[in-house]
DRENDO-1510 file (C-alpha; in Angstrom, 1 decimal, always signed):
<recs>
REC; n; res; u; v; w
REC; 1; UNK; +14.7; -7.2; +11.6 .
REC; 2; UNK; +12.9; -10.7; +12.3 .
REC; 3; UNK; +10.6; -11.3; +15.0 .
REC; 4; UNK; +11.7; -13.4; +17.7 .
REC; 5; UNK; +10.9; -17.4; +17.5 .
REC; 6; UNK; +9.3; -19.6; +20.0 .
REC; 7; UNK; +11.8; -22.0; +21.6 .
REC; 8; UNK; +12.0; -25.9; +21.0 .
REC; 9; UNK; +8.7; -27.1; +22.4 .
REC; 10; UNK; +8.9; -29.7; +24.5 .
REC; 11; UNK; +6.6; -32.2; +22.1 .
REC; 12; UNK; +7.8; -32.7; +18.6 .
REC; 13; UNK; +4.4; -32.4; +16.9 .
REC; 14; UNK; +0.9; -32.3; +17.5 .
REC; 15; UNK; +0.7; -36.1; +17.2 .
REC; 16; UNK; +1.4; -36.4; +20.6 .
REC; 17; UNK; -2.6; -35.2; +21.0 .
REC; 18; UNK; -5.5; -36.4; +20.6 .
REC; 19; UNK; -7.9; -34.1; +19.4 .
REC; 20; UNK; -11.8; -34.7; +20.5 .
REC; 21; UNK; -14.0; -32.2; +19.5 .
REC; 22; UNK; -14.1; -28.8; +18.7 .
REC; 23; UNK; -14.8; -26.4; +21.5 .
REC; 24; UNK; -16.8; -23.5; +22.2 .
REC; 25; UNK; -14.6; -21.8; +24.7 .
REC; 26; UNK; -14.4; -18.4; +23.8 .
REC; 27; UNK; -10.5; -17.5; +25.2 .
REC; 28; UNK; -9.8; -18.3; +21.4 .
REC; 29; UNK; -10.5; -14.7; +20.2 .
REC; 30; UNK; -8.3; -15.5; +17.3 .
REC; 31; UNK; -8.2; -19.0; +16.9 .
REC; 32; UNK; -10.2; -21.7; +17.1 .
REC; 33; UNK; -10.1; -24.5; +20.1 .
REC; 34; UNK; -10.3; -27.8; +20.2 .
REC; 35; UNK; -10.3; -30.1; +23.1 .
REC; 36; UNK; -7.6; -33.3; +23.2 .
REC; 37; UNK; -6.0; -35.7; +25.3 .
REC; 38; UNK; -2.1; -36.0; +26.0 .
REC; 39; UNK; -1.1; -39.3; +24.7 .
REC; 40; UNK; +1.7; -39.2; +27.1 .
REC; 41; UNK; +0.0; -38.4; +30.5 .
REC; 42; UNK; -3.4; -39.3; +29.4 .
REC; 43; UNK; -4.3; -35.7; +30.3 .
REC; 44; UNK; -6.9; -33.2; +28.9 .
REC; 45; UNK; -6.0; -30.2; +27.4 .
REC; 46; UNK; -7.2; -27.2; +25.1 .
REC; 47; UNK; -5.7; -26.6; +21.7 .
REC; 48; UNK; -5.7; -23.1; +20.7 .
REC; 49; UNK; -5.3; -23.0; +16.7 .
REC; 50; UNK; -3.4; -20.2; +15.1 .
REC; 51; UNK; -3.1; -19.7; +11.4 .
REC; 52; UNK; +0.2; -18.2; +10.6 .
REC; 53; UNK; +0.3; -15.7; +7.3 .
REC; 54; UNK; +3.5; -17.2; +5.1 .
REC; 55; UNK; +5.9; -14.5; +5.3 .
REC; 56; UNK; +9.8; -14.7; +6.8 .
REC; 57; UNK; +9.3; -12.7; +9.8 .
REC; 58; UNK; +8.4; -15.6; +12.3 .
REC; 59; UNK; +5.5; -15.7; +14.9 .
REC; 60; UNK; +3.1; -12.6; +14.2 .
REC; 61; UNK; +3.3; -9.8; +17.4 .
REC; 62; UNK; -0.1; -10.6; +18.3 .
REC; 63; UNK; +0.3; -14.3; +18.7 .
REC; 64; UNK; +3.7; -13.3; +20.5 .
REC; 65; UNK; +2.3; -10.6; +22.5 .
REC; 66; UNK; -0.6; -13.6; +23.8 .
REC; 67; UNK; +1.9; -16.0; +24.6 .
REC; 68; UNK; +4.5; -13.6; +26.6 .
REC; 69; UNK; +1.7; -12.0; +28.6 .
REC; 70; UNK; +0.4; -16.0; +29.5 .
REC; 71; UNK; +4.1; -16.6; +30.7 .
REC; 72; UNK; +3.9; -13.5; +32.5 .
REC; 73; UNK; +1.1; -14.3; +34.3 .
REC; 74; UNK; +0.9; -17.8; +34.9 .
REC; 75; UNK; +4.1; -18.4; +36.0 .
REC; 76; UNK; +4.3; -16.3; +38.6 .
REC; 77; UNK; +4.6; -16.5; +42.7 .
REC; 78; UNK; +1.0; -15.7; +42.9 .
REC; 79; UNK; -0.3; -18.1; +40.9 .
REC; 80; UNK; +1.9; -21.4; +42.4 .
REC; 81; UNK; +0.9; -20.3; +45.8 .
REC; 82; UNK; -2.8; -20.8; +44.9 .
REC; 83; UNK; -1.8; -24.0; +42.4 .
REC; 84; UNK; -0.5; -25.7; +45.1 .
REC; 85; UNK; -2.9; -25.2; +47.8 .
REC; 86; UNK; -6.9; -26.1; +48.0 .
REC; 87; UNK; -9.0; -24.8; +50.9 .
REC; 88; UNK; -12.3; -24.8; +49.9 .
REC; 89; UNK; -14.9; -24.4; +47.4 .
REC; 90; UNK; -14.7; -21.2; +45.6 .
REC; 91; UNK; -11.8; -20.2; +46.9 .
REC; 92; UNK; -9.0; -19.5; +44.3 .
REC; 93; UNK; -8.4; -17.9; +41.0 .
REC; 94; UNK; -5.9; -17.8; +38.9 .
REC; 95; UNK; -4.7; -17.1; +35.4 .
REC; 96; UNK; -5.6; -19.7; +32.6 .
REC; 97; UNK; -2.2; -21.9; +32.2 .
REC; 98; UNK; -0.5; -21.7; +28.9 .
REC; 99; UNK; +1.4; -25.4; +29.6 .
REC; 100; UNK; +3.0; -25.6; +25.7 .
REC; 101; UNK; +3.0; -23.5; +22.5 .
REC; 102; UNK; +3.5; -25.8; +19.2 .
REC; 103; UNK; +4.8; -24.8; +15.7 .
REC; 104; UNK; +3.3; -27.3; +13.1 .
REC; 105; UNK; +3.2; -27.6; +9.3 .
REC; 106; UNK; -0.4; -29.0; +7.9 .
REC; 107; UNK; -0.6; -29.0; +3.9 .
REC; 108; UNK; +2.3; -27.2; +3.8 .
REC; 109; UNK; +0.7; -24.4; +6.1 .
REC; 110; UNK; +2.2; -23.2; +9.1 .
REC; 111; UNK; -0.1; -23.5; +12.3 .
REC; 112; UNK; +0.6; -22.0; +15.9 .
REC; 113; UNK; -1.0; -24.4; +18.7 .
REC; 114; UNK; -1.3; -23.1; +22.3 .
REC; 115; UNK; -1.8; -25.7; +24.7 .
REC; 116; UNK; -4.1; -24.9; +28.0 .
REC; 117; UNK; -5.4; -27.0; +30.5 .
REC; 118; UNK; -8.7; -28.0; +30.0 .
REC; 119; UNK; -11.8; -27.0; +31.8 .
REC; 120; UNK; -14.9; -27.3; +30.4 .
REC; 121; UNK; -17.4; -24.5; +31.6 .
REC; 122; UNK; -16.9; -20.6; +31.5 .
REC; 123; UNK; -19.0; -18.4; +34.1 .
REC; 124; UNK; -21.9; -17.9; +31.7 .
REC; 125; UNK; -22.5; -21.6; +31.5 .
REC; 126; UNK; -22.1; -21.8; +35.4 .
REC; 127; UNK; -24.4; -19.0; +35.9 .
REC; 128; UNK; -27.0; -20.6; +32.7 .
REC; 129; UNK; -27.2; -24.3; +35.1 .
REC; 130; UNK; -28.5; -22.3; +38.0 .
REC; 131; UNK; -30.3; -19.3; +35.8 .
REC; 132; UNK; -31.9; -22.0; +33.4 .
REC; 133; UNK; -34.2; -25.4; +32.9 .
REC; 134; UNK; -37.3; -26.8; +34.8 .
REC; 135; UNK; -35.8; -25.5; +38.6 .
REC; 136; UNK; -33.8; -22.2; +38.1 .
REC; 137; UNK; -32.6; -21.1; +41.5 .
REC; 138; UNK; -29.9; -18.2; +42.2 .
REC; 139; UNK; -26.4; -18.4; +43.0 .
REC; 140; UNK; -25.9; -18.3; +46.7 .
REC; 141; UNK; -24.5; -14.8; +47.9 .
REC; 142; UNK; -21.8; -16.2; +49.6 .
REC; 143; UNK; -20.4; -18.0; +45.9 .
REC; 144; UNK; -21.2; -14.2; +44.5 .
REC; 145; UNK; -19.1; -12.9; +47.0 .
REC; 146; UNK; -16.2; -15.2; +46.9 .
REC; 147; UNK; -16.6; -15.4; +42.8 .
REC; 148; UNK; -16.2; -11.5; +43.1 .
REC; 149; UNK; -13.4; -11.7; +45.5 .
REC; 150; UNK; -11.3; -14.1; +43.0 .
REC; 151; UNK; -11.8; -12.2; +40.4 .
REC; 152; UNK; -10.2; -8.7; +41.8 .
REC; 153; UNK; -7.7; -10.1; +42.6 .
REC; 154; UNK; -7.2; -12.0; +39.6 .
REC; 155; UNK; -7.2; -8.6; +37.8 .
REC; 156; UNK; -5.4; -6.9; +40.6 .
REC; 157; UNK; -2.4; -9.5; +39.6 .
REC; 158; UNK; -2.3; -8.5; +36.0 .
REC; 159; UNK; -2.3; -5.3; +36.8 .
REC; 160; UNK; +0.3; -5.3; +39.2 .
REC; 161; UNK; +2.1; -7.0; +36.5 .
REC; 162; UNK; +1.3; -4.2; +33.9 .
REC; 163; UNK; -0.9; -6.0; +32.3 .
REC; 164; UNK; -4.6; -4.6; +30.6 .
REC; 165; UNK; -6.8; -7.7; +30.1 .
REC; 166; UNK; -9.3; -5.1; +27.9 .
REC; 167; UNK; -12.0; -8.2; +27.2 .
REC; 168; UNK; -13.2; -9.5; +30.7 .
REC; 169; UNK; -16.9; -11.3; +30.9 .
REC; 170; UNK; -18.1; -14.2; +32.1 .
REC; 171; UNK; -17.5; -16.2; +28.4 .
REC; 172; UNK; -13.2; -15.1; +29.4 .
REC; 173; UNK; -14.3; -16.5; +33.0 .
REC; 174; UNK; -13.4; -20.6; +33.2 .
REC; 175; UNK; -14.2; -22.3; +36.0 .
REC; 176; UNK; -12.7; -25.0; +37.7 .
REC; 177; UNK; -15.7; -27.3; +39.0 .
REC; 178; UNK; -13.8; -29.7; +40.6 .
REC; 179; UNK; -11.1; -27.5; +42.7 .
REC; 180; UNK; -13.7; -24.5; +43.0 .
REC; 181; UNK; -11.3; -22.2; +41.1 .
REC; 182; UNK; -11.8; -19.2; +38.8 .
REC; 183; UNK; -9.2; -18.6; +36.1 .
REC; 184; UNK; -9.3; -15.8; +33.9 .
REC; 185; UNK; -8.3; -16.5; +30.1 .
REC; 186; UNK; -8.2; -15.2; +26.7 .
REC; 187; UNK; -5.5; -12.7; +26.5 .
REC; 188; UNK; -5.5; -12.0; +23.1 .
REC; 189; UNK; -7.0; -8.7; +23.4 .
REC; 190; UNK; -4.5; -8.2; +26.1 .
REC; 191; UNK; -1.9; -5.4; +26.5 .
REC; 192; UNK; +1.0; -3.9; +28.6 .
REC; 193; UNK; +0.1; -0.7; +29.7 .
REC; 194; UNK; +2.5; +2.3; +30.6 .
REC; 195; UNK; +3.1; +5.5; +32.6 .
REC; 196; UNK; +2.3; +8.0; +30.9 .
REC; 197; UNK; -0.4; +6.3; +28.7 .
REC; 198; UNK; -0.3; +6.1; +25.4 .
REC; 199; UNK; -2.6; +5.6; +22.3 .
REC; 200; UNK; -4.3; +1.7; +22.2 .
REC; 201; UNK; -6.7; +0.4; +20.2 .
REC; 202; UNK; -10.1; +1.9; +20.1 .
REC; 203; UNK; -11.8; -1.5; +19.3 .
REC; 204; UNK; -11.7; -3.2; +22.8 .
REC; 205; UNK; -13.8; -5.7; +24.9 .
REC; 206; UNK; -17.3; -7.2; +24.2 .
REC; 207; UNK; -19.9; -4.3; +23.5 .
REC; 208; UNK; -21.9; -4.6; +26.9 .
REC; 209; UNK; -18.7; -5.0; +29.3 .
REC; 210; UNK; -16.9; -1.8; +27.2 .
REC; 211; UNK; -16.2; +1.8; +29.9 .
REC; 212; UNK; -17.9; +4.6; +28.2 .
REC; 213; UNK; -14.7; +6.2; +28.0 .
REC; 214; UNK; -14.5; +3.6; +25.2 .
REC; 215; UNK; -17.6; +3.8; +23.8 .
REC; 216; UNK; -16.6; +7.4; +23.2 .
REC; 217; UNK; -13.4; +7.0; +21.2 .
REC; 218; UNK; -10.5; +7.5; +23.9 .
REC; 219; UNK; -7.6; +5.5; +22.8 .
REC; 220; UNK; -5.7; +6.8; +25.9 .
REC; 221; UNK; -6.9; +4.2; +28.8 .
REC; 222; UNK; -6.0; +2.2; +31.6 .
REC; 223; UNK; -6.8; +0.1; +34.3 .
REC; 224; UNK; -10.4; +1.4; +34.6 .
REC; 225; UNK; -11.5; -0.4; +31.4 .
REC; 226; UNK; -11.1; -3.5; +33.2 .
REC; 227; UNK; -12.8; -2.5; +36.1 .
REC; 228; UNK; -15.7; -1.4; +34.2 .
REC; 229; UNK; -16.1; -4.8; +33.2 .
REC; 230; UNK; -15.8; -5.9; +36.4 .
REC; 231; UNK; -18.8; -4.0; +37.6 .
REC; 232; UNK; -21.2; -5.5; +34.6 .
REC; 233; UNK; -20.1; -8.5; +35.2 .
REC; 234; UNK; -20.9; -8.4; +39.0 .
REC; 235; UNK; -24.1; -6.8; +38.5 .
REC; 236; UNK; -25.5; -8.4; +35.5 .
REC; 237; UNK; -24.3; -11.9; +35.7 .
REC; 238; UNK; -23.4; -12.6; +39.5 .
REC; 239; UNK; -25.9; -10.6; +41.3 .
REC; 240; UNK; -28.9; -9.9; +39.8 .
REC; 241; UNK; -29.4; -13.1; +38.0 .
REC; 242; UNK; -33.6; -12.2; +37.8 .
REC; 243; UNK; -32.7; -9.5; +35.1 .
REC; 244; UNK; -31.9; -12.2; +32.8 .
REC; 245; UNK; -30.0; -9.6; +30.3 .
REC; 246; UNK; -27.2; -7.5; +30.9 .
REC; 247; UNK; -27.2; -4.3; +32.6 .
REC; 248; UNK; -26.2; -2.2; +30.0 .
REC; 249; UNK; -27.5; -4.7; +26.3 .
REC; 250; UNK; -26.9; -2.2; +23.5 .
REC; 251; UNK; -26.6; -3.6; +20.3 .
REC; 252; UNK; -24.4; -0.9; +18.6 .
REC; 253; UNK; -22.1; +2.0; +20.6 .
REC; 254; UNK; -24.5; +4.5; +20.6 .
REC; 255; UNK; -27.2; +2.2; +22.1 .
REC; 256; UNK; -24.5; +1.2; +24.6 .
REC; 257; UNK; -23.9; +4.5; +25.5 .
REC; 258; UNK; -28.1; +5.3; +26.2 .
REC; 259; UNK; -28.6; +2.4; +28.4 .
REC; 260; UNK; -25.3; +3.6; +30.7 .
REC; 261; UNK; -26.6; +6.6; +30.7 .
REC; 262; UNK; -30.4; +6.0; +31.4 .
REC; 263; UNK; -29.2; +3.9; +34.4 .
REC; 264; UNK; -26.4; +6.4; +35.8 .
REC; 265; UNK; -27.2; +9.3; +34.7 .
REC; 266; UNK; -26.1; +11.5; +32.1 .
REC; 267; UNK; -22.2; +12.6; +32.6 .
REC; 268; UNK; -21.0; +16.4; +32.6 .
REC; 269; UNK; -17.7; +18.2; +33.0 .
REC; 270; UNK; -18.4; +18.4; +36.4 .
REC; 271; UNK; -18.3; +14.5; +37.4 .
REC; 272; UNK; -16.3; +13.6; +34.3 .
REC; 273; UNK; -13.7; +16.6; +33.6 .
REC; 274; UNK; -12.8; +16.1; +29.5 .
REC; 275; UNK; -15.8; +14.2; +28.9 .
REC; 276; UNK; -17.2; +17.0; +26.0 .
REC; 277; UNK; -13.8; +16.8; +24.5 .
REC; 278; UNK; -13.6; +13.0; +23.8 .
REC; 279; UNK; -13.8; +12.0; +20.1 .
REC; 280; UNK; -17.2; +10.6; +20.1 .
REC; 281; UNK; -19.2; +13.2; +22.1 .
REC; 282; UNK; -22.4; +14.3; +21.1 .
REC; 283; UNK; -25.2; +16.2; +22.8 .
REC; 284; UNK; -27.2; +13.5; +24.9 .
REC; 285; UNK; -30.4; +13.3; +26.4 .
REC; 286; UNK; -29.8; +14.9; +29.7 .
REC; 287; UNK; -30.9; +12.0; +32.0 .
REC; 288; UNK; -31.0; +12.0; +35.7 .
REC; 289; UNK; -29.2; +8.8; +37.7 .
REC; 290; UNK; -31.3; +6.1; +38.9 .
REC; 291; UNK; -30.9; +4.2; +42.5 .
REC; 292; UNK; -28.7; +1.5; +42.3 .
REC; 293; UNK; -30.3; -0.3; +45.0 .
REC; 294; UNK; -33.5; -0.1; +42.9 .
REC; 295; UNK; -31.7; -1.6; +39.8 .
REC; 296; UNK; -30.3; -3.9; +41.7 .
REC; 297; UNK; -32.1; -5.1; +44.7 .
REC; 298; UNK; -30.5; -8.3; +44.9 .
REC; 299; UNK; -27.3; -6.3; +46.3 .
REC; 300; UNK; -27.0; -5.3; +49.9 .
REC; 301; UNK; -25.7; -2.0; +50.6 .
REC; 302; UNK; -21.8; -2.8; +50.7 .
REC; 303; UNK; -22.4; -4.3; +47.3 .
REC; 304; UNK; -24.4; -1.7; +46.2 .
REC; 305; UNK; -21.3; +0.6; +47.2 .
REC; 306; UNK; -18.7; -1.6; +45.9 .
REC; 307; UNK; -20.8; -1.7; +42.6 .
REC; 308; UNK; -21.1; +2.1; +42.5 .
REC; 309; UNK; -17.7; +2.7; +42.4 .
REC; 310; UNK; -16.5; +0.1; +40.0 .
REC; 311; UNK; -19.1; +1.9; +37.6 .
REC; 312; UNK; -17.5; +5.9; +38.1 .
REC; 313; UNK; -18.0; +7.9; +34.9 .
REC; 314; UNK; -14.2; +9.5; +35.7 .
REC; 315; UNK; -12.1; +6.5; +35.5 .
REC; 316; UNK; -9.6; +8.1; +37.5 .
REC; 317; UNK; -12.3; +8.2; +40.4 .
REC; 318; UNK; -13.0; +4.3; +39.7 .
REC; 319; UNK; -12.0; +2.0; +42.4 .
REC; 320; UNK; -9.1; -0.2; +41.6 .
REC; 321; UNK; -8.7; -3.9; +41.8 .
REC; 322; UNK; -6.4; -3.9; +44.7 .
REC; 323; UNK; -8.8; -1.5; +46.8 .
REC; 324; UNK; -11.5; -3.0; +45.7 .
REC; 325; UNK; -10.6; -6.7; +47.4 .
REC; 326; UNK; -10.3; -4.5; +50.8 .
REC; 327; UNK; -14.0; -3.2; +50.3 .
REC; 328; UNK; -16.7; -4.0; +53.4 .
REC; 329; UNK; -18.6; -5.9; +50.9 .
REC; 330; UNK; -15.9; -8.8; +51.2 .
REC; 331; UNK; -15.2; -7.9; +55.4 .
REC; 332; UNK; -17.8; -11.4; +56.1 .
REC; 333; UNK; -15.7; -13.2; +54.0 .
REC; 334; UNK; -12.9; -15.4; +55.6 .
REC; 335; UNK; -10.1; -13.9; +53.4 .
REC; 336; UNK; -7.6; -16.6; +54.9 .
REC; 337; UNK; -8.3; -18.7; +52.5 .
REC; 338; UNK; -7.1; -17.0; +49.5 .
</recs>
């Protein structure tokens, strides 16, 4: 049986763009991205460049699964209501828009374009301008707060949806100077997730944003992967910009593991029930858990809070996105606008 097809884009060919210059965005996981200009509106965009193997069978299920989980997403109530409406700075987030998909022939090789709107800085490089150069200065807690904010609800939305993201960080993180919005991107990791679980991939998200459930080979996972993320990405990039690495920088999964649990302790049955019966589990230093507030003294206690409980060992006991965006460490924030 042959894959489905993409219906008759709207623009003939990729003639109809400009291309500029080869980007560094990193929502192409598995393609490469260049950025060009819509001859017809005059318009930048992203082009995200598939190769497509030569077989009968159509458009490959990963590059299908990508493109029906940007529909999903982007085109729903939630994200018109915040498309349509600017309150402030900092004060929206939404899902990266897929606004085309393209199926071109170059030298007789077939090539998959996905066309986004362009934005040219992720949250690393945001954080880098204020982290970085002759007058580094911190990101004011009230942009940490509302950055935070947009994202949970940003992943509370996929969720809601169904929808795993399994490789948030700030380099998946675009921001939209001009409007002050946050967009999450790159979904090519992404996945539709069911109840009851079943087995995914094993090989998910960038090393130092990956749950330790991960790190020690569960293939059965859910939402609390992306929260996991979420929490690294609050402490180590948002927060506590005067670490200047990430909270937990392993550089292989073992390493990965050490640094989690140096900071949190070492997990037993007792915290994390099935932990000595995942795949990868060895016999660990036994390690006691560090104060937060130490680690991160940047935080004040609601964060500290919110943080703990993004980073739960059991990630049934990890807070979700939804509950997380009714936390007190967002109750000084004026909500109304998002």
């Amino acid at each position: 049986m042959k894959r489905p097809t993409i219906a008759q884009p709207k623009y003939a060919s990729t003639d109809h763009f400009k291309t500029i210059s080869s980007l560094s965005l990193t929502f192409g996981t598995y393609g490469k991205v260049y950025k060009a200009r819509d001859k017809k509106t005059g318009k930048l965009v992203a082009l995200k460049k598939t190769r497509l193997e030569m077989d009968e069978e159509g458009i490959p299920p990963t590059a299908l699964r990508e493109i029906s989980l940007l529909q999903l997403l982007s085109h729903s109530i939630y994200i018109v209501q915040y498309r349509s409406v600017l309150l402030s700075p900092y004060s929206f987030l939404e899902i990266v828009k897929l606004l085309n998909v393209e199926q071109v022939q170059k030298n007789g090789k077939p090539l998959l374009y996905l066309v986004f709107e362009y934005l040219d800085i992720d949250l690393k490089k945001f954080i880098d301008s204020h982290r970085k150069g002759p007058n580094p200065r911190p990101i004011p807690s009230t942009v940490v707060q509302r950055f935070m904010f947009q994202l949970c609800k940003g992943v509370a939305h996929c969720h809601s949806h169904g929808v795993l993201h399994r490789d948030l960080k700030p380099q998946n993180l675009l921001v939209d100077k001009e409007k002050g919005i946050l967009k999450i991107a790159d979904l090519g990791l992404g996945r539709a997730f069911t109840i009851p679980l079943k087995s995914y991939t094993h090989e998910i998200v960038t090393l130092w944003y990956r749950a330790p459930e991960v790190l020690l080979g569960t293939t059965h996972y859910s939402t609390g992967v992306d929260m996991w993320s979420v929490g690294c990405i609050f402490e180590t990039d948002l927060a506590e910009l005067a670490r200047r690495q990430a909270l937990f920088p392993g550089d292989s999964e073992l390493q990965q593991l050490l640094h989690i649990f140096r900071l949190l302790g070492t997990p037993n049955e007792e915290q994390w029930p099935g932990v000595s019966s995942l795949r990868d589990w060895h016999e660990y230093p036994q390690w006691k858990p560090q104060n937060l507030a130490r680690a991160v003294p940047s935080l004040d206690p609601n964060g500290i809070d919110l943080l703990s409980k993004m980073l739960q060992y059991d990630p049934a006991n990890r807070i979700s996105a939804k509950a997380a965006m009714d936390h007190h460490y967002f109750d000084t924030l004026d909500k109304s606008q998002f």
